[in-house]
N, CA, C and O atoms as CSV, one atom per row, in Angstrom:
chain,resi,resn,atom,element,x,y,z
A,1,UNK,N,N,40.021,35.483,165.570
A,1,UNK,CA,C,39.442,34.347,166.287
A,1,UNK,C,C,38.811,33.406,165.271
A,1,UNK,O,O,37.939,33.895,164.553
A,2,UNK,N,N,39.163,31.982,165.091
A,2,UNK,CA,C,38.681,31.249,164.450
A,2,UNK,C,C,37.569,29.992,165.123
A,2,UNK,O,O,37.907,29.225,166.025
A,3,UNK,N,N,36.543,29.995,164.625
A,3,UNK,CA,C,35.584,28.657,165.054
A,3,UNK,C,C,34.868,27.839,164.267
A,3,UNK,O,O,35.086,28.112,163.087
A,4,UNK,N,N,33.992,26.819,164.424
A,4,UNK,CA,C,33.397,26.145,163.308
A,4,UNK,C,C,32.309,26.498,163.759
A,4,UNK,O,O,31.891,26.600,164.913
A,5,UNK,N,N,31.743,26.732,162.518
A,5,UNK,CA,C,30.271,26.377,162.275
A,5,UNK,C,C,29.529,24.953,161.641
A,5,UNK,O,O,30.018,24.276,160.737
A,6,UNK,N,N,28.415,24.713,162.241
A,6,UNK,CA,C,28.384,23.063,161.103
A,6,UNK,C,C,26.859,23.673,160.835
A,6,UNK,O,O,26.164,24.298,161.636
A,7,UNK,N,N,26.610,23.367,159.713
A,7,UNK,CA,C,25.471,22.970,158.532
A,7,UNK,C,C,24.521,21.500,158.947
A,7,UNK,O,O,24.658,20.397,158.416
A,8,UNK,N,N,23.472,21.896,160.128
A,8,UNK,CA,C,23.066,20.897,161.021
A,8,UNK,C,C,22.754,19.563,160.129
A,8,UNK,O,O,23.147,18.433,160.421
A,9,UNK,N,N,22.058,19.872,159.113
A,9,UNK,CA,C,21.163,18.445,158.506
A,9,UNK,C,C,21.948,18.373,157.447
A,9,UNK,O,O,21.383,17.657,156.620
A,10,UNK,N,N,23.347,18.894,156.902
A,10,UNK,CA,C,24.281,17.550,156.020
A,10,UNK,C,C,25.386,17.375,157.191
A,10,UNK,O,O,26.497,17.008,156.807
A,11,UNK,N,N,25.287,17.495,157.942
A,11,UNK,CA,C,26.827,18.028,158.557
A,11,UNK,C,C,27.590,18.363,157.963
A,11,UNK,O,O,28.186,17.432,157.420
A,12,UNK,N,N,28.099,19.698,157.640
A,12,UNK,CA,C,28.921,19.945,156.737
A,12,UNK,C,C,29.343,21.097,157.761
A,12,UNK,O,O,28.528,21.960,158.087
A,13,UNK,N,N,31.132,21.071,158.436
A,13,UNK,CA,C,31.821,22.130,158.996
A,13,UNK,C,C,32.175,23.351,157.957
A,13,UNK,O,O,32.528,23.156,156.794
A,14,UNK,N,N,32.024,24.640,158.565
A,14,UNK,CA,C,32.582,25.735,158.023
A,14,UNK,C,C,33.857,26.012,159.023
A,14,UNK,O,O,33.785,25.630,160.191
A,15,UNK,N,N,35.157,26.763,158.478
A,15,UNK,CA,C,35.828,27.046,159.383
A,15,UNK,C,C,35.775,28.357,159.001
A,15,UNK,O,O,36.089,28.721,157.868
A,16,UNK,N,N,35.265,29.357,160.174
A,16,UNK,CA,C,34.734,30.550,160.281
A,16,UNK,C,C,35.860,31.539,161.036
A,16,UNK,O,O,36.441,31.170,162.057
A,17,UNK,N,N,36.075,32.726,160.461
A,17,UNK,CA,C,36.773,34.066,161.495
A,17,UNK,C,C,35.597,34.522,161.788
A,17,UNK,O,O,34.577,34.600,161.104
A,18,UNK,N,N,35.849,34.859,163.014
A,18,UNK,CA,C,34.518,35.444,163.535
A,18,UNK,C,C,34.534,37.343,163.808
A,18,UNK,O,O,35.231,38.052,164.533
A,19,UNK,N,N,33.660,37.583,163.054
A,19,UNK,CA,C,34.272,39.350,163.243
A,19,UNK,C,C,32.215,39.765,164.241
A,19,UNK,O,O,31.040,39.431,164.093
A,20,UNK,N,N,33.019,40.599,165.105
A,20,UNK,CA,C,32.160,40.751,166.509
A,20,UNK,C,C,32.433,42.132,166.706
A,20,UNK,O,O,31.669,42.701,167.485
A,21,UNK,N,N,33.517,42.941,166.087
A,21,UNK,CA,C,33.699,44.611,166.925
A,21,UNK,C,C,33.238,45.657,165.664
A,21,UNK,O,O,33.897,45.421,164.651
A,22,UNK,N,N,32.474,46.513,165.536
A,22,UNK,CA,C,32.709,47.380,164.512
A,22,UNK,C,C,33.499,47.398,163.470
A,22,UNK,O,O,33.171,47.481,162.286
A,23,UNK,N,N,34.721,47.307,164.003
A,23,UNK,CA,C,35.890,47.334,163.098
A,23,UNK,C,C,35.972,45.999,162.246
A,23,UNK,O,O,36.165,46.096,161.034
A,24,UNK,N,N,35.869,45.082,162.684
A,24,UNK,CA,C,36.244,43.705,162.265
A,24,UNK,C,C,34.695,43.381,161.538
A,24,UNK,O,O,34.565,42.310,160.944
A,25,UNK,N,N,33.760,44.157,161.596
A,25,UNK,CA,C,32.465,43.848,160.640
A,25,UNK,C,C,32.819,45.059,159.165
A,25,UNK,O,O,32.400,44.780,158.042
A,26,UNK,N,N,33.421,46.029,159.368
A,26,UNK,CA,C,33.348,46.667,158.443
A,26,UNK,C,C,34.227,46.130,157.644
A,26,UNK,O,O,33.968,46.030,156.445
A,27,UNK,N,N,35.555,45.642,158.223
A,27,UNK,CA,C,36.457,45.092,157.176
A,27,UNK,C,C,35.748,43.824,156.638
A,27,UNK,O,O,35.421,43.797,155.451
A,28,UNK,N,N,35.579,43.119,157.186
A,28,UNK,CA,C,34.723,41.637,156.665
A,28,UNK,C,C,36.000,41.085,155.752
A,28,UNK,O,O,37.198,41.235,155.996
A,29,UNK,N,N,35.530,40.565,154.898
A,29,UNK,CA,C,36.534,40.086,154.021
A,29,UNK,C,C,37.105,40.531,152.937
A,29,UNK,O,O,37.629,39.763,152.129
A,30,UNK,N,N,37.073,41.833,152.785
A,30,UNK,CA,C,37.862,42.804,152.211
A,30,UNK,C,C,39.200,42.578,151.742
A,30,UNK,O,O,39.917,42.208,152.671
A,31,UNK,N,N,39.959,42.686,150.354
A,31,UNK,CA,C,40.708,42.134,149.894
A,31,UNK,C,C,41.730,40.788,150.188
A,31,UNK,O,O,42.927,40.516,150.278
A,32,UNK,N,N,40.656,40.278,150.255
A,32,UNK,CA,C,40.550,38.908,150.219
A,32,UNK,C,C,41.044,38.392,149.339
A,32,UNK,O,O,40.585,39.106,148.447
A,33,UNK,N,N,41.936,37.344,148.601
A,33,UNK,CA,C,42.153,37.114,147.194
A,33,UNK,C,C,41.039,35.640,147.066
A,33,UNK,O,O,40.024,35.595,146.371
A,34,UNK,N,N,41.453,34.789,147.736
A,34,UNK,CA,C,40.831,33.648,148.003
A,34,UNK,C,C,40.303,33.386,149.150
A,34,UNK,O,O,40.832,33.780,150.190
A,35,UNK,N,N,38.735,32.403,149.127
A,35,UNK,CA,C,38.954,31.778,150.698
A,35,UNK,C,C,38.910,30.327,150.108
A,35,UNK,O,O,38.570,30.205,148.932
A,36,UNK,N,N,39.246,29.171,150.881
A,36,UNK,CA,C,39.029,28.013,150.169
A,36,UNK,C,C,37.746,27.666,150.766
A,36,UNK,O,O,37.065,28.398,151.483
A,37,UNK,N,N,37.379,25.988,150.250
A,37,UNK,CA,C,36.364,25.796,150.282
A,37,UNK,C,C,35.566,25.254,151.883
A,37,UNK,O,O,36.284,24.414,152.425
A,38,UNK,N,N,34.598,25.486,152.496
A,38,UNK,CA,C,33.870,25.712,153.826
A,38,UNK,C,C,34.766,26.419,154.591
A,38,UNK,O,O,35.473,26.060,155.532
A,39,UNK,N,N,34.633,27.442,154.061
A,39,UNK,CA,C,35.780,28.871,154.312
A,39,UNK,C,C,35.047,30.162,154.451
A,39,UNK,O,O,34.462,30.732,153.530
A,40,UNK,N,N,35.146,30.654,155.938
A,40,UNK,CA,C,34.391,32.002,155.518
A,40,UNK,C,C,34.145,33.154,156.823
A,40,UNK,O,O,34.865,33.061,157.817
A,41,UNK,N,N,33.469,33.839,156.770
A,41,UNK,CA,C,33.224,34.508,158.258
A,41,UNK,C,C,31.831,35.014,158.749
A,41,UNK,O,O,30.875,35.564,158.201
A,42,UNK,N,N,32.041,34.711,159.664
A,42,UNK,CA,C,30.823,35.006,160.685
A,42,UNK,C,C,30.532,36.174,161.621
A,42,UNK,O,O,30.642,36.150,162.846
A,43,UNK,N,N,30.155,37.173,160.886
A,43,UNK,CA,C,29.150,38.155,161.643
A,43,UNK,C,C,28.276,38.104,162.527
A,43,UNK,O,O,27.152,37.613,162.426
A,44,UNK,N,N,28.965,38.829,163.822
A,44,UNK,CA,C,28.019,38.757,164.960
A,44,UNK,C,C,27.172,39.795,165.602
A,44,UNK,O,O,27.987,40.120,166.466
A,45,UNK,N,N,26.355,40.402,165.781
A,45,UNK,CA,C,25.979,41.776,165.901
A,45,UNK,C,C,25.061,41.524,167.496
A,45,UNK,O,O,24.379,40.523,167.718
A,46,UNK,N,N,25.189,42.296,168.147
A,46,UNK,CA,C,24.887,42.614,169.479
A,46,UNK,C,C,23.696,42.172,169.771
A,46,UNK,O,O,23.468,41.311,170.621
A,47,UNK,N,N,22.528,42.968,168.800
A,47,UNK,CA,C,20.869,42.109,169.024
A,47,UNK,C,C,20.319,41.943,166.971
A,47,UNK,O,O,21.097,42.076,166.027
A,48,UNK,N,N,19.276,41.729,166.910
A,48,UNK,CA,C,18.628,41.132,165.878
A,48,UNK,C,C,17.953,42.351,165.625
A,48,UNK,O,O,17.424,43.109,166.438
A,49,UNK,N,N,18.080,42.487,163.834
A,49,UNK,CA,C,17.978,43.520,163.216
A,49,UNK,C,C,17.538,43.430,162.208
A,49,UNK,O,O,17.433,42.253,161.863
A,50,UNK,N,N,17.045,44.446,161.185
A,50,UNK,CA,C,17.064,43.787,159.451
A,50,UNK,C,C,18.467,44.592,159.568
A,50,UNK,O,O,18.892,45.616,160.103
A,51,UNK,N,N,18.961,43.478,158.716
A,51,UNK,CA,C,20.645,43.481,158.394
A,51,UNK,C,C,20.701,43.891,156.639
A,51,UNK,O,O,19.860,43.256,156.002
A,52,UNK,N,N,21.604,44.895,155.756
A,52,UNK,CA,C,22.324,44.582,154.532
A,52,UNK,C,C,23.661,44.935,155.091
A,52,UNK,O,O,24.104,45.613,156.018
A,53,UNK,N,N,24.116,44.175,154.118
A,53,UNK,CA,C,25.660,43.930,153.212
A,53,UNK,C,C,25.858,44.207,152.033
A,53,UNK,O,O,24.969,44.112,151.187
A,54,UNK,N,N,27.152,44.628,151.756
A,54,UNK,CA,C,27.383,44.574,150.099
A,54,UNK,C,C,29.510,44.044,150.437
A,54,UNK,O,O,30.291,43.691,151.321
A,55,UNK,N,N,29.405,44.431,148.674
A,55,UNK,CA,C,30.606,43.523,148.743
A,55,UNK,C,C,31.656,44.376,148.557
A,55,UNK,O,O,32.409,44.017,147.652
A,56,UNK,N,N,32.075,45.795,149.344
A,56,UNK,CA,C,33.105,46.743,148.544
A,56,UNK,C,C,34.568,46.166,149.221
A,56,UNK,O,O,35.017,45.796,150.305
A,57,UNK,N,N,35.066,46.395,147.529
A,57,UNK,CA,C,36.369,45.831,147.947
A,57,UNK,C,C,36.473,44.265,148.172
A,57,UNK,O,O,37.516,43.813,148.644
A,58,UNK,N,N,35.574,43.549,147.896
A,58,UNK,CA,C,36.015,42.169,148.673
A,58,UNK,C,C,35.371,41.510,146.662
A,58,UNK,O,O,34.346,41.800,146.044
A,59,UNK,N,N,36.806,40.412,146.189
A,59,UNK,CA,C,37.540,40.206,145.148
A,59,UNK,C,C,36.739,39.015,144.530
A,59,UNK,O,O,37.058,38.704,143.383
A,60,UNK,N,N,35.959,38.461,145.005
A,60,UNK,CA,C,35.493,36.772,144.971
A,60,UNK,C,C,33.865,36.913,145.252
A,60,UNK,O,O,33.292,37.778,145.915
A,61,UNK,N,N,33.386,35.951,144.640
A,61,UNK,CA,C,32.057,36.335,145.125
A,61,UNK,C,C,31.732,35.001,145.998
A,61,UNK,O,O,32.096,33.847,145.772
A,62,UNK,N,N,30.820,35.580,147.221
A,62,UNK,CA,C,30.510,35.044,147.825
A,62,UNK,C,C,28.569,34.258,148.188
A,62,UNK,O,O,27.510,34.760,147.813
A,63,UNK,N,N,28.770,32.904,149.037
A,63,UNK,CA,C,27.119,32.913,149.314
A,63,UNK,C,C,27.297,33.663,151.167
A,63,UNK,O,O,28.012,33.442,152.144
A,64,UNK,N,N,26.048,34.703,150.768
A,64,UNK,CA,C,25.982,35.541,152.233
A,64,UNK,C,C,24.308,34.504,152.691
A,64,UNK,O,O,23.299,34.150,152.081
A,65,UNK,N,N,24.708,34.405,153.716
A,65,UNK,CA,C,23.255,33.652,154.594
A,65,UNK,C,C,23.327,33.980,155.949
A,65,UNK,O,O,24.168,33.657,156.787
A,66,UNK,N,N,21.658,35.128,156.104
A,66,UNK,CA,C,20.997,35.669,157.166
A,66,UNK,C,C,20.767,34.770,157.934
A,66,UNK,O,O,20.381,33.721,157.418
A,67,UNK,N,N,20.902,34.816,159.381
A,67,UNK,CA,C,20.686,34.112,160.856
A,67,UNK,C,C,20.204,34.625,161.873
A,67,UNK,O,O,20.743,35.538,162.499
A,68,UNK,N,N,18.919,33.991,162.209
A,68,UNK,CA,C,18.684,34.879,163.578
A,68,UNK,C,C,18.842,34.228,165.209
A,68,UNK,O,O,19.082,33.050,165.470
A,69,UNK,N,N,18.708,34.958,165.858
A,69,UNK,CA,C,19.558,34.670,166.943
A,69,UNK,C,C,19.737,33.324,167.301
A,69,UNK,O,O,20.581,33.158,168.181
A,70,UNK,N,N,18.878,31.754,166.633
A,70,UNK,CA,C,18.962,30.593,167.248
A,70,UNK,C,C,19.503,29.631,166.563
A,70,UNK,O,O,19.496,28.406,166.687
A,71,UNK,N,N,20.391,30.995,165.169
A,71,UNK,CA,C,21.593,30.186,164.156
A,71,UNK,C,C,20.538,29.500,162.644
A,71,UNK,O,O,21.058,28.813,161.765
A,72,UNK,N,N,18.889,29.925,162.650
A,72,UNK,CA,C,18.315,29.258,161.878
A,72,UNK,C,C,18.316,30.266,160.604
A,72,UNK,O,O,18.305,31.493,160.709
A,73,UNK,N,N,18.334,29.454,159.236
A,73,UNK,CA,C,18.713,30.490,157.886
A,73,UNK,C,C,17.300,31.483,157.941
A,73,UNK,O,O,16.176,30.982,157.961
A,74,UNK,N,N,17.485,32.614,157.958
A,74,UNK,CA,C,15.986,33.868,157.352
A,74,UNK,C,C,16.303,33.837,155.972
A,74,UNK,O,O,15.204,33.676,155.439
A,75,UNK,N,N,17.085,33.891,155.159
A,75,UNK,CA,C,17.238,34.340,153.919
A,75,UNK,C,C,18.449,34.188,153.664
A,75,UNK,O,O,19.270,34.093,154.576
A,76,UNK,N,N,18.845,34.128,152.175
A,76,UNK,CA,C,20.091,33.699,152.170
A,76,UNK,C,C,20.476,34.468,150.205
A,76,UNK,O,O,19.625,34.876,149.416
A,77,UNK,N,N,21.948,34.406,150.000
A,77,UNK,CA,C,21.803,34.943,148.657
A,77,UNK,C,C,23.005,34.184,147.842
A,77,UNK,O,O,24.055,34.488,148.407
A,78,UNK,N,N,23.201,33.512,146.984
A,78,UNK,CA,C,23.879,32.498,146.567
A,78,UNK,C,C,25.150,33.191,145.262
A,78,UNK,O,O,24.521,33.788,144.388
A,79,UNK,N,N,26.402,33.209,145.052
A,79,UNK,CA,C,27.036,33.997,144.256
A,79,UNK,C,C,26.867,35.271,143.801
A,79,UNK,O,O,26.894,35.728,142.659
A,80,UNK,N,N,26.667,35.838,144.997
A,80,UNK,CA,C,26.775,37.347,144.924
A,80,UNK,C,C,27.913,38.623,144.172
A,80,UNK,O,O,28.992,38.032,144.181
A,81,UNK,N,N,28.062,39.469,143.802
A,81,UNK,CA,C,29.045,40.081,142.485
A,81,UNK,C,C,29.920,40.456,143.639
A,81,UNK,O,O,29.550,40.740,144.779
A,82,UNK,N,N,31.532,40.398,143.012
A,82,UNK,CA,C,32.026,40.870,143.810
A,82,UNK,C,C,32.847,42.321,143.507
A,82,UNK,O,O,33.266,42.549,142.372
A,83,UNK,N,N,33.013,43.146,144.457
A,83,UNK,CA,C,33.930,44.298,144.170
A,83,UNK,C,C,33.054,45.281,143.735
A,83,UNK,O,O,33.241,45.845,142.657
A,84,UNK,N,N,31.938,45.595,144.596
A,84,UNK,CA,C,30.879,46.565,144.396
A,84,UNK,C,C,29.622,47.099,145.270
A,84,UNK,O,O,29.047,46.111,145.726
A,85,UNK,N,N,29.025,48.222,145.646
A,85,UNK,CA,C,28.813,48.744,146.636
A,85,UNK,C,C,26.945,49.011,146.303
A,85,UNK,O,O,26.140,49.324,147.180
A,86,UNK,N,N,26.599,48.778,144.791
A,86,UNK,CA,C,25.433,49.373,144.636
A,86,UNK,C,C,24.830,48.122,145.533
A,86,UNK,O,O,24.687,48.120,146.756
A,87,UNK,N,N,24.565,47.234,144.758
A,87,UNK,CA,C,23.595,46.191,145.184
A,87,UNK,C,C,23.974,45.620,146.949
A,87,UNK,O,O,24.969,45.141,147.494
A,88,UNK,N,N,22.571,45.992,147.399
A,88,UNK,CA,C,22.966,45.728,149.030
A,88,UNK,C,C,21.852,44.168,148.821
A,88,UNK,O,O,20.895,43.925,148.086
A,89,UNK,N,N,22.641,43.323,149.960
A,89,UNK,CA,C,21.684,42.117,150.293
A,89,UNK,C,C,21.438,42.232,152.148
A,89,UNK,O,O,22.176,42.409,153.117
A,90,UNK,N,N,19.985,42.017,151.925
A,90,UNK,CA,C,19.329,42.513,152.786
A,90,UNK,C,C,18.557,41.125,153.882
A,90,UNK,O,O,18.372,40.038,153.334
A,91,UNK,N,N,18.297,41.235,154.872
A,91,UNK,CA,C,17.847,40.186,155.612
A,91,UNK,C,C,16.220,40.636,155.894
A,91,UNK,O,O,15.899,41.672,156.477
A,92,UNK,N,N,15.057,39.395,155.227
A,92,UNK,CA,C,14.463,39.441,155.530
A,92,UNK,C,C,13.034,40.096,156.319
A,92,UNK,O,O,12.066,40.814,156.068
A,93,UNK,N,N,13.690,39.250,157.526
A,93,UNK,CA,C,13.578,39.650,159.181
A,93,UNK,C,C,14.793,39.686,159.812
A,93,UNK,O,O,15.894,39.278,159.440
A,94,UNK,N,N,14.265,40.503,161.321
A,94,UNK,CA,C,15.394,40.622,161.615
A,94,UNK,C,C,16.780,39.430,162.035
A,94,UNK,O,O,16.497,38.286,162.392
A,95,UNK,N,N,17.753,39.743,161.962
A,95,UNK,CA,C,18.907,38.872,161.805
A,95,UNK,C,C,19.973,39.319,162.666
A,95,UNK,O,O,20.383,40.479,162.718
A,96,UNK,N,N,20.447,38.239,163.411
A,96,UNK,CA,C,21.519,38.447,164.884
A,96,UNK,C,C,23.132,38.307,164.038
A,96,UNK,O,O,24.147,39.001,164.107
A,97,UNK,N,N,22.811,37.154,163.298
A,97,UNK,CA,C,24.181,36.648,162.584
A,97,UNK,C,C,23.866,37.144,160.975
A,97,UNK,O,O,22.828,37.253,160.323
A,98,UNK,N,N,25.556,37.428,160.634
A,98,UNK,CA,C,25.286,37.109,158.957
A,98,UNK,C,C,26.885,35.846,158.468
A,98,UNK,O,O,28.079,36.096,158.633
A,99,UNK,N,N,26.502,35.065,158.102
A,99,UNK,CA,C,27.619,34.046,157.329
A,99,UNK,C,C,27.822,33.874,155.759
A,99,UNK,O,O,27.190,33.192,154.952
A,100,UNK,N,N,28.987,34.778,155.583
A,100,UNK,CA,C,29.489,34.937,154.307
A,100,UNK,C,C,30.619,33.182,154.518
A,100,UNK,O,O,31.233,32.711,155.475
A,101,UNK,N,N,30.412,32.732,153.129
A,101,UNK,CA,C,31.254,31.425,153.109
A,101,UNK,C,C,31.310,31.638,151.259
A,101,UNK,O,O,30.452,32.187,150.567
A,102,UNK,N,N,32.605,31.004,150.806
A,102,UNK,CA,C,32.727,30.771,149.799
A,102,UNK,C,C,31.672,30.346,148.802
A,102,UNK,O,O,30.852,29.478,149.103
A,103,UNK,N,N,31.676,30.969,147.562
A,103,UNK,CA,C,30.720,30.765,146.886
A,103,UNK,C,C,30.719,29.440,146.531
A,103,UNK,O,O,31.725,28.754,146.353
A,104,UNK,N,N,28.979,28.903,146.378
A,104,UNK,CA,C,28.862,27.209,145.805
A,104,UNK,C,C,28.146,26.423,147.280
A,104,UNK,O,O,27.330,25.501,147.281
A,105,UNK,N,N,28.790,27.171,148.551
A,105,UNK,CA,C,28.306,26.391,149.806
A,105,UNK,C,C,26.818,26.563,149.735
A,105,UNK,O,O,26.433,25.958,150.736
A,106,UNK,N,N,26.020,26.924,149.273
A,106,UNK,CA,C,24.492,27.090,149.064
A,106,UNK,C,C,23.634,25.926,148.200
A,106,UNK,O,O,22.632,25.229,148.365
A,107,UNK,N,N,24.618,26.147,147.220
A,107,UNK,CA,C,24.304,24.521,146.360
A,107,UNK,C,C,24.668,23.455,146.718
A,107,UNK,O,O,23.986,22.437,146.605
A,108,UNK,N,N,26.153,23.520,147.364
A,108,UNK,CA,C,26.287,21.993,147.798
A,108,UNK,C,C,25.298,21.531,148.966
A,108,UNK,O,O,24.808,20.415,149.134
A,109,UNK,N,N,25.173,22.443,149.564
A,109,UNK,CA,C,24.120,21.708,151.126
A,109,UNK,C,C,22.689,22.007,150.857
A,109,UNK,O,O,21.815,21.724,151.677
A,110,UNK,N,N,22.469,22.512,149.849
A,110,UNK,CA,C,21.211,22.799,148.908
A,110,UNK,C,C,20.561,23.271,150.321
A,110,UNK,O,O,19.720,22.543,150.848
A,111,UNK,N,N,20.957,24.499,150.938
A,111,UNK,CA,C,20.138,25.175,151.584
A,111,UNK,C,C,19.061,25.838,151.554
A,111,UNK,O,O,18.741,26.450,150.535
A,112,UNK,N,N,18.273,25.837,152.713
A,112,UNK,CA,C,17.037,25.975,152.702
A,112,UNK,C,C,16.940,26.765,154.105
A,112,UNK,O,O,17.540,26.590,155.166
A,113,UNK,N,N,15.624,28.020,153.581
A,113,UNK,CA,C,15.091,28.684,154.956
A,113,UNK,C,C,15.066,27.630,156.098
A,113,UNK,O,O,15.426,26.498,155.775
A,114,UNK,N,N,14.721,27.825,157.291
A,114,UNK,CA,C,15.034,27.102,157.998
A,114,UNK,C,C,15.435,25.738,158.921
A,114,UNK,O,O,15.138,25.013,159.871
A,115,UNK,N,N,16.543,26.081,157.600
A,115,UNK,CA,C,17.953,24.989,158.037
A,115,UNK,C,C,18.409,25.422,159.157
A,115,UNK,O,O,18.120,26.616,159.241
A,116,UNK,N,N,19.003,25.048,160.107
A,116,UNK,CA,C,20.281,25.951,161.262
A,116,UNK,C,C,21.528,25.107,160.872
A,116,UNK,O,O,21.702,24.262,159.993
A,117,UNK,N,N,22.325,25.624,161.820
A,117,UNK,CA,C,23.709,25.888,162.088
A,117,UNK,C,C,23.678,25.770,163.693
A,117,UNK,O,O,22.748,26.017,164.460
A,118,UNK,N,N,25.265,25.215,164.023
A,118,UNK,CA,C,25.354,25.160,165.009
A,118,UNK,C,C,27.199,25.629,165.603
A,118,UNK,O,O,28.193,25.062,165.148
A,119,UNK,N,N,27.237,26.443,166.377
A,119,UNK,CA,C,28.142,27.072,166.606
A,119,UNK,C,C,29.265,26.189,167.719
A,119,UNK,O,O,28.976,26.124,168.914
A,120,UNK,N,N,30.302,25.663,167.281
A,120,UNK,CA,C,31.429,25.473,168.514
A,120,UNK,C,C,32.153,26.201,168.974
A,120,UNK,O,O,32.905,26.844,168.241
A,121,UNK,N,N,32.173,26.337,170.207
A,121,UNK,CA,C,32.662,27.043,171.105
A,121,UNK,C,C,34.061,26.591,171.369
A,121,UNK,O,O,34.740,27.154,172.228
């Protein structure tokens, strides 16, 4: 399933897979070779949690940015290593969403704690 996300205060669209089942969060973006650029996926989790991630198996490094349920940034982590399981990135507070997008999208929209996002349906 594909949707956009937009980056409220530059407007800047992401075009997002959206992974929502167990299965489709564990794979995430897992041998991945490339994503291009405002490229990425969106983690959805049932209720709001402290959330980690890490990057096993997945080829590219990515910016991962924590969301809680009203799409606003908690924390965020900018070119993260890729193809490795020690280092977990962790949310904050608790967090409903997580949005992995190609690395660099952090600098270009020079994000900031609470920035939001806004989801099309």
């Amino acid at each position: 399933e594909t949707k956009i996300i937009t980056h409220v205060r530059t407007e800047t669209v992401v075009n997002i897979e959206i992974a929502k089942t167990e299965e489709e969060r564990i794979k995430g973006l897992m041998g991945r070779d490339n994503l291009e650029k405002n490229q990425g996926m969106l983690f959805i989790f049932e209720d709001s949690a402290y959330r980690a991630v890490w990057m096993k198996n997945t080829q590219q490094t990515l910016d991962m940015i924590f969301l809680d349920k009203r799409l606003t940034v908690i924390n965020f982590y900018a070119n993260t290593s890729p193809n490795q399981t020690e280092r977990k990135y962790s949310s904050r507070r608790p967090a409903k969403y997580v949005l992995e997008v190609k690395s660099g999208f952090i600098k270009d929209v020079r994000l900031r704690v609470n920035d939001y996002f806004k989801l099309k349906n």
